[in-house]
MIGURO-500366 format. One record per residue (C-alpha): residue in three letters; x, y, z. Coordinates in nm, 3 decimals, padded with zeros to 5 digits. Layout:
+------+---------+---------+---------+
| type |    east |   north |      up |
+------+---------+---------+---------+
|  ALA |       X |       Y |       Z |
...
+------+---------+---------+---------+
***
This chain:
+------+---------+---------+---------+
| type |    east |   north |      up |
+------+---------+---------+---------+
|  UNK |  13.558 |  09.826 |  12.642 |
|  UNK |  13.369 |  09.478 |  12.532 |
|  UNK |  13.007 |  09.537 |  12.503 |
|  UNK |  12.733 |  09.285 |  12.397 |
|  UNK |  12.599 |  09.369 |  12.052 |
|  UNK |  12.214 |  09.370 |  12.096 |
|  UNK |  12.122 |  09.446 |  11.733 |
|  UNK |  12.358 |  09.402 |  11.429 |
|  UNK |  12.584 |  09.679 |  11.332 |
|  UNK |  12.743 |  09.686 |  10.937 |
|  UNK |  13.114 |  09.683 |  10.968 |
|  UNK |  13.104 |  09.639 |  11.330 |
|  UNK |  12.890 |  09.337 |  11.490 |
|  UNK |  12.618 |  09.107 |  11.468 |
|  UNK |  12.381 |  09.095 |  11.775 |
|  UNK |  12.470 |  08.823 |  12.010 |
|  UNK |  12.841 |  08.908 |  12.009 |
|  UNK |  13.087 |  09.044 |  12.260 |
|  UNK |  13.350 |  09.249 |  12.122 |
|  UNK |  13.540 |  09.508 |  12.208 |
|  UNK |  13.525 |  09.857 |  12.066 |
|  UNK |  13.673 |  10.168 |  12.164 |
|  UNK |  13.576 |  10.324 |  12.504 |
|  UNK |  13.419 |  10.646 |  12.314 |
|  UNK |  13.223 |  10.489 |  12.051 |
|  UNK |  13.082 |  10.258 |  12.292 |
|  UNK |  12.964 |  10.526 |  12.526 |
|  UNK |  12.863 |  10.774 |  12.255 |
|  UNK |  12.717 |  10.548 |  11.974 |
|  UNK |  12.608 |  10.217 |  12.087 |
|  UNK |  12.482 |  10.225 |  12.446 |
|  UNK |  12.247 |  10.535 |  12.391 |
|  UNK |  12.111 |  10.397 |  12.102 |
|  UNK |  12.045 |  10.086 |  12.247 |
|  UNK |  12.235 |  09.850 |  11.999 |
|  UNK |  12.473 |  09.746 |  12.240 |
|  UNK |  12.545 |  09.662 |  12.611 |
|  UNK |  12.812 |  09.737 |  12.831 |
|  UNK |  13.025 |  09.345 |  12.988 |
|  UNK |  13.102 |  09.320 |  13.325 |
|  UNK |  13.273 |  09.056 |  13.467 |
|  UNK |  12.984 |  08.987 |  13.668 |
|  UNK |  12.744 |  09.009 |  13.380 |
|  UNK |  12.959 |  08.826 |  13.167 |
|  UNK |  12.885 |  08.494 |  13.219 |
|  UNK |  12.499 |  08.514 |  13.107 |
|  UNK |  12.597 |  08.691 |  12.770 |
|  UNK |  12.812 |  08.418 |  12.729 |
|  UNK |  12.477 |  08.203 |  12.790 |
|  UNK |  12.298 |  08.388 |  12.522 |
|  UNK |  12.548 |  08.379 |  12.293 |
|  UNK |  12.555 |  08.005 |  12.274 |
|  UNK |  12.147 |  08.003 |  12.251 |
|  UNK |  12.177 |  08.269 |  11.945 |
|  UNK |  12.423 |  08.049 |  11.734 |
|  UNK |  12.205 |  07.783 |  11.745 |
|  UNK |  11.948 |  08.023 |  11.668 |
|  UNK |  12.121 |  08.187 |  11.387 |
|  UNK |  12.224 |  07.825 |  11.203 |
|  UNK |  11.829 |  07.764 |  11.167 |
|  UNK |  11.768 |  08.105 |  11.018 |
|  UNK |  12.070 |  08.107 |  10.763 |
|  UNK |  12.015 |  07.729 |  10.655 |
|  UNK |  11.638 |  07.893 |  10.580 |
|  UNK |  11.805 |  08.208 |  10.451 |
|  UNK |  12.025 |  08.052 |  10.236 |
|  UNK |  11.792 |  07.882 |  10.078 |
|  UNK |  11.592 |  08.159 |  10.004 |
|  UNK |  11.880 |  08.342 |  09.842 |
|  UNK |  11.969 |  08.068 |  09.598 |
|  UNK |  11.575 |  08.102 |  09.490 |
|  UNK |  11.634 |  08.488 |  09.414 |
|  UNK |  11.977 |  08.420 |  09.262 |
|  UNK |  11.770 |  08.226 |  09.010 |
|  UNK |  11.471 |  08.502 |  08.984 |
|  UNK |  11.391 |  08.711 |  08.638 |
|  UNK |  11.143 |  08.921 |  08.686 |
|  UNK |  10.951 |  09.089 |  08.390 |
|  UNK |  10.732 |  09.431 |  08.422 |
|  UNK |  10.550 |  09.579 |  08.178 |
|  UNK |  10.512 |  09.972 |  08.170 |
|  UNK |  10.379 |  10.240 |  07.940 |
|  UNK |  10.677 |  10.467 |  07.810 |
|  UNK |  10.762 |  10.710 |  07.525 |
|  UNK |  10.865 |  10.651 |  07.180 |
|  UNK |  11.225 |  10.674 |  07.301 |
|  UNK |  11.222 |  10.378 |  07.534 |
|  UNK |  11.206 |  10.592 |  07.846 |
|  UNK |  10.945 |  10.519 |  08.137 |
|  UNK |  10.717 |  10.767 |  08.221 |
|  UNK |  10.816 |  10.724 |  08.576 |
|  UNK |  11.092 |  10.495 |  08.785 |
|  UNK |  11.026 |  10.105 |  08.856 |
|  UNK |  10.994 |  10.147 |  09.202 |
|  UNK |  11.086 |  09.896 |  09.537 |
|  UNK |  10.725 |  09.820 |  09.596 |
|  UNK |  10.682 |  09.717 |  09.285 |
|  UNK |  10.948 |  09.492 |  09.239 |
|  UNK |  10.822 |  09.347 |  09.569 |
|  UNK |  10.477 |  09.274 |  09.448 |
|  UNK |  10.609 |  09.045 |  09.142 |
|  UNK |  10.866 |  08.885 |  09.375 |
|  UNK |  10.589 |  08.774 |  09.623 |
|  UNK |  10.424 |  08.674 |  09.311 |
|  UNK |  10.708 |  08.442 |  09.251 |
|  UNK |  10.658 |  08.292 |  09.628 |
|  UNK |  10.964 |  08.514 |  09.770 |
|  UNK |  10.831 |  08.722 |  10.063 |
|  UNK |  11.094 |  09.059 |  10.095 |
|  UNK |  11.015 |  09.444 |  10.212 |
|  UNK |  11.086 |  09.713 |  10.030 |
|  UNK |  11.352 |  09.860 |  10.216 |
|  UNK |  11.542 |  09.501 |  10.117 |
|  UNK |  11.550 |  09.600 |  09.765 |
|  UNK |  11.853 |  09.801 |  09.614 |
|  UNK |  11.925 |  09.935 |  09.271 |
|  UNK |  12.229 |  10.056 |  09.160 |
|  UNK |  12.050 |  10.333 |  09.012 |
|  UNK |  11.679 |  10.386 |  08.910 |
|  UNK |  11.533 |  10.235 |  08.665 |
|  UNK |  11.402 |  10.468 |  08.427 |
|  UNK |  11.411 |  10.274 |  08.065 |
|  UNK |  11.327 |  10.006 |  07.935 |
|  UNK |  11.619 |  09.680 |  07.919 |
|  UNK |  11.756 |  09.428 |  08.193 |
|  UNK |  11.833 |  09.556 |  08.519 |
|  UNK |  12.030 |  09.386 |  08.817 |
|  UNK |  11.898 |  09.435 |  09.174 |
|  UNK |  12.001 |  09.318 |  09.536 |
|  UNK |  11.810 |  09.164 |  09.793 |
|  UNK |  11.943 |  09.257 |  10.104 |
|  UNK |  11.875 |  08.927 |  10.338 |
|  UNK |  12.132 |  08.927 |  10.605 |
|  UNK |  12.454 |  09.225 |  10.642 |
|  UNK |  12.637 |  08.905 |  10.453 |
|  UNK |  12.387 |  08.778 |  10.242 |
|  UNK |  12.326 |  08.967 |  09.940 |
|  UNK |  12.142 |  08.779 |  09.653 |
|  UNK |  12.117 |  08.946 |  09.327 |
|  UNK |  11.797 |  08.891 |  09.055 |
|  UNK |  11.713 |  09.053 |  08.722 |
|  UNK |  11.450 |  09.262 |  08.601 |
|  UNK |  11.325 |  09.320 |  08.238 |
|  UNK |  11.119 |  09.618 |  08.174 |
|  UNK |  10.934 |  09.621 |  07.845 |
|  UNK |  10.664 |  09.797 |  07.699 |
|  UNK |  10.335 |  09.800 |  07.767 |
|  UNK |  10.146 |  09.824 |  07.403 |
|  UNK |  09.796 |  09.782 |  07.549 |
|  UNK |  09.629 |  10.150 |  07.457 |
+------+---------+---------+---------+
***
C-alpha cells in the first residue's frame, strides 16, 4: 500500500514521502496514529505537489542544521558539581542541565534532544549526542569537575 508519510518515522520514512509499506502496518500503525496517509491515484498527484514544496523546504533547514551540528561537534562543555571524597556526584548531570550551558554557548536544543550513553554520575569527560534530525546526530563533550566552593 503507498501512503504519504505525514510525520517522520525512524527506520521507516521522513514526512513528505510516499512509500510503500505493508498493507497491515499501514492500516494498524500509521493511519490511526496519524503519521501517515493513505495514496490514491486520484490523490496522488497533489502529494506529489507537496513533496516537491517539502524538498525545497527541507534543503533550507539542513543547510541551517548542518551548520548547527558542526558548532556542537566542536562544543566542550564544563560543569561544576559538589561530590564525595571518592569522585562520585551526589546526584546525575541531568538533560536540562546540559541544555542550560549549551544555550549558554549560543546553541538552542530541548532536553529530550540530549542522549547519554549512560548517566553521568562521576566526575571525568563524558560524550553526549544531540539528536538534530533522525540522520543528524552531532556529538559534544562534557567535563564534570568539582565544585570546591564550601
Amino acid at each position: 500500500m503507498k501512503v504519504y508519510m505525514i510525520k517522520d518515522v525512524e527506520n521507516i520514512g521522513l514526512a513528505g514521502e510516499i512509500l510503500k509499506v505493508a498493507e497491515g502496518y499501514a492500516v494498524n500503525f500509521l493511519i490511526p496514529k496519524k503519521l501517515a496517509v493513505k495514496v490514491t491515484p486520484a490523490n496522488e498527484a497533489f502529494y506529489e505537489k507537496n513533496k516537491r514544496e517539502l524538498v525545497k523546504r527541507e534543503e533550507v533547514i539542513s543547510s541551517k542544521t548542518s551548520m548547527m551540528a558542526e558548532k556542537i561537534k566542536g562544543l566542550q562543555l564544563v560543569i561544576k558539581r559538589k561530590m564525595h571524597d571518592d569522585g562520585k556526584l551526589y546526584g546525575a548531570v541531568s538533560s536540562t542541565e546540559i541544555v542550560e550551558l549549551m544555550a549558554e554557548n549560543g546553541v538552542a536544543v530541548s532536553k529530550s534532544q540530549i542522549e547519554f550513553d549512560k548517566n553521568i554520575k562521576e566526575k571525568g569527560t563524558f560524550e553526549f549526542t544531540v539528536k538534530l534530525t533522525s540522520k543528524i546526530k552531532p556529538k559534544a563533550t562534557l567535563k564534570v569537575i568539582a565544585d570546591t566552593q564550601a
